[in-house]
N, C-alpha and C positions, 0 to 999 in steps of 0.2 A: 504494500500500500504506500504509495505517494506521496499523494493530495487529499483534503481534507474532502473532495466528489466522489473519491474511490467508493465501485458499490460491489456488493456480492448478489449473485443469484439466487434468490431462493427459491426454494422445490415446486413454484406452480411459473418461474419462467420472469416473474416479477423480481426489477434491480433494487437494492436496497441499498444504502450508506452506509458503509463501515464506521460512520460516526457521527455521532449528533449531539447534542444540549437536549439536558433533563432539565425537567422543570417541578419535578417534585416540591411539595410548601415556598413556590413562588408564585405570588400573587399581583393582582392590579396593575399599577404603572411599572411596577418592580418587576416585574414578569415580561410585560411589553417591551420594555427596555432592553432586558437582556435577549428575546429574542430579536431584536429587532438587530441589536449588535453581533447578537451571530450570523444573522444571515448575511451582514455586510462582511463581514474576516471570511467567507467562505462555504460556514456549516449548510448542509443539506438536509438533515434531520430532524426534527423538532420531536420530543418524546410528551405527551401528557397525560391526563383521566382526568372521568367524570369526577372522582374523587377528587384530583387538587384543586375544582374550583375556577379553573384559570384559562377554561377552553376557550373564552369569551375573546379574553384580550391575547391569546395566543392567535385566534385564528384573525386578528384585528390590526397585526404585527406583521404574518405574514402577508395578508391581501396589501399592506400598506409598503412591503420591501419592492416591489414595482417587478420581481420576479416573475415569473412563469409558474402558472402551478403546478405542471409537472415537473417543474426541477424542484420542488421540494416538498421532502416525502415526510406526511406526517402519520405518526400512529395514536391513538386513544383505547382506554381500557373500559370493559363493564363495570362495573362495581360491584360487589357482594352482595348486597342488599337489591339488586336489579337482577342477579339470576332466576333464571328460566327462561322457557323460550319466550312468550307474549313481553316479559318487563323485560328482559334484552331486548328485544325488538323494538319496543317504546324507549328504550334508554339511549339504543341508538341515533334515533330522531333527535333527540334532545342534545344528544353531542355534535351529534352533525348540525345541527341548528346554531346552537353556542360558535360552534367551530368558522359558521359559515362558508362549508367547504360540502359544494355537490357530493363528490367520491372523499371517503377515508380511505387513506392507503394502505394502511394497516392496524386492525382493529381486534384488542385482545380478550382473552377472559383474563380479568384482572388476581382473582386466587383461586383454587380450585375449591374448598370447601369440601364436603363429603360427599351430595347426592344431586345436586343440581348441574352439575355444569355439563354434562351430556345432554339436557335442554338448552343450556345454554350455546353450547357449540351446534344444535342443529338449529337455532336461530341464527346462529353465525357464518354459518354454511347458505341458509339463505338469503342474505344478505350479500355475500362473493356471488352466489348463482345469478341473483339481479342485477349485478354489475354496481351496486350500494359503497365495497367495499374492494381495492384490488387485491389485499392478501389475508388470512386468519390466522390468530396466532394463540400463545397461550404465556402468563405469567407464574411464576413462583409451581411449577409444577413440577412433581416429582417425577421417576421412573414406574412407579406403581399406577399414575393418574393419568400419565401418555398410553401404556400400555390399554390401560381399563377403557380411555376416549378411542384410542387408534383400532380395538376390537370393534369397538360396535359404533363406526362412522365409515366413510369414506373419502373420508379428508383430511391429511397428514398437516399438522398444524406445520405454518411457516416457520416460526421462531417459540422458542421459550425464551422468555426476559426473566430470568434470575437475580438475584444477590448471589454477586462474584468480582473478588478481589483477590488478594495475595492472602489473605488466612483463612478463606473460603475457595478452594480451586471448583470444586464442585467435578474431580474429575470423573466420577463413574457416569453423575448422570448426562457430561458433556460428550463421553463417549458415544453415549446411549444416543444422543440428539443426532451426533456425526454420525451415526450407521444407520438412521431413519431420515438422514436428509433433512433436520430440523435445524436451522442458524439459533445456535448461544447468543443470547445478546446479556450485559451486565447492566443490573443497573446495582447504585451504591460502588462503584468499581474502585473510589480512592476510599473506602471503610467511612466515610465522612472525616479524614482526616488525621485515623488515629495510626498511620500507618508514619507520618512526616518523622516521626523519630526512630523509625528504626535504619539500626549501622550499616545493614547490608544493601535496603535502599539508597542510603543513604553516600553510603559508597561507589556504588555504582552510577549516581548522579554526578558526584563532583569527578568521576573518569570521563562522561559526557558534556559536563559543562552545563548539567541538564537540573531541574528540580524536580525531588522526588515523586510529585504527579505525574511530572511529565515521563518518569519511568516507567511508574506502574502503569498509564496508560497504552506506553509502547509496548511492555510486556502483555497488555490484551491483544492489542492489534497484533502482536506475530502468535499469538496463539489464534487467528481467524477468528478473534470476538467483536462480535458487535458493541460497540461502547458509548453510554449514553452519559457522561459526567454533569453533573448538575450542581451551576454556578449561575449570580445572577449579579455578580460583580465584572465590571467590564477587563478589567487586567488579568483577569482570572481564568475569564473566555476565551483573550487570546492565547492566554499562557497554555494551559488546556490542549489548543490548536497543534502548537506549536512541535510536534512530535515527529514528525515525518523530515526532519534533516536527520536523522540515527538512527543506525540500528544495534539493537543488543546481540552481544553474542550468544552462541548457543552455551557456554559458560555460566555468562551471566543471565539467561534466560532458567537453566537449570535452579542456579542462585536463589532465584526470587521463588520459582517453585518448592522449594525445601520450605518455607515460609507459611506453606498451609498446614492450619492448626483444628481446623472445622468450627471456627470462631464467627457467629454471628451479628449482626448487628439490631438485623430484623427475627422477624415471625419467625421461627418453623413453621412451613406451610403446612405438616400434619399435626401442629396446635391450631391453628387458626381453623376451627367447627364451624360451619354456620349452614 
């Protein structure tokens, strides 16, 4: 990966960004703002949900960056309290609406939950079928919850969006994604920050000249992750960007992978019942 346009194919033929801006608890002018500053440095992706509230002025940001709306790919999640099929279908309206964007380009179940989201996913299925949405995908999902939807559907979701970082590698179920043709994407990917002290990032930055975001970021990108970092400070967003003059060695690539501890920040998605 290059440039910060670089995109990967996912499994229905549809390009997606190797990178984008999260917008996770950014809200109102704070939210606008920052997106508005990514799509000027470059970014193509914009990540958000009905849950952050903030589809409004996301989609308000990008109608106002004077782009194309096919050059930038944006995705939205259902919420938990909106699964099944009729209230995902009505949830989706509402995001699409908020959004002010005809097609969603990628449109996820946001956690799996125990017994709904196989309603939820054949609402979501009919939504790509109507041409609603161009990809389906799935959030925080396990190997048990892919297996249990990919039985009894006919549509291999696009992406799972995970918590993955350097104390979280998440490698079984990334394997499990890479042999069903499913794109990892991370979200959470710098731990929120708690990662800035440690020596071995931290070493490996000052050999690149680099700061330790900008490491762990480039350690997603040569593992083929999808990476959606979430800043809403403008120095922050370029810095972020800034990752594609270096690469890690295969060394220091291994380095950083020793680093996973199975350390969470967020949910276990099989605590999270609803």
């Amino acid at each position: 990966m290059k440039q910060l346009s670089d995109t990967i194919l996912l499994n229905n033929g549809v390009a997606m960004p190797c990178y984008g801006l999260g917008t996770y608890k950014a809200e109102g002018n704070e939210v606008e703002r920052a997106v508005t500053e990514a799509l000027e440095l470059g970014y193509r992706a914009i990540d958000t949900a009905s849950l952050y509230g903030n589809e409004q002025e996301v989609g308000r940001a990008i109608r106002a960056s004077g782009l194309r709306r096919e050059d930038v790919f944006v995705t939205t999640k259902v919420w938990n309290e909106d699964q099944g099929y009729d209230r995902a279908l009505a949830a989706f309206e509402k995001s699409r609406e908020a959004l002010g964007l005809d097609v969603i380009d990628l449109y996820l179940i946001h956690w799996p939950g125990v017994n709904k989201y196989k309603d939820t996913w054949r609402a979501l299925e009919r939504l790509y079928e109507e041409g609603s949405v161009r990809a389906i995908g799935v959030s925080n999902f396990q190997i048990h919850h892919l297996e249990s939807l990919m039985k009894d559907s006919h549509t291999v979701p696009v992406v799972n969006q995970v918590e993955l970082h350097p104390r979280l590698r998440q490698r079984p179920l990334h394997d499990f994604c890479l042999l069903n043709n499913i794109q990892i994407e991370a979200w959470a990917p710098l731990m929120k920050g708690k990662l800035q002290d440690n020596e071995i990032l931290a070493s490996i930055a000052r050999m690149h000249g680099k700061t330790v975001s900008q490491v762990i970021l480039r350690w997603e990108l040569q593992h083929d992750i999808v990476t959606i970092p979430k800043s809403v400070t403008p120095s922050r967003i370029k810095e972020n960007s800034e990752i594609f003059d270096f690469n890690l060695s295969e060394e220091e690539m291994n380095a950083i992978d020793t680093l996973d501890t199975g350390e969470r920040i967020g949910r276990h998605p099989d605590e999270l019942e609803f």
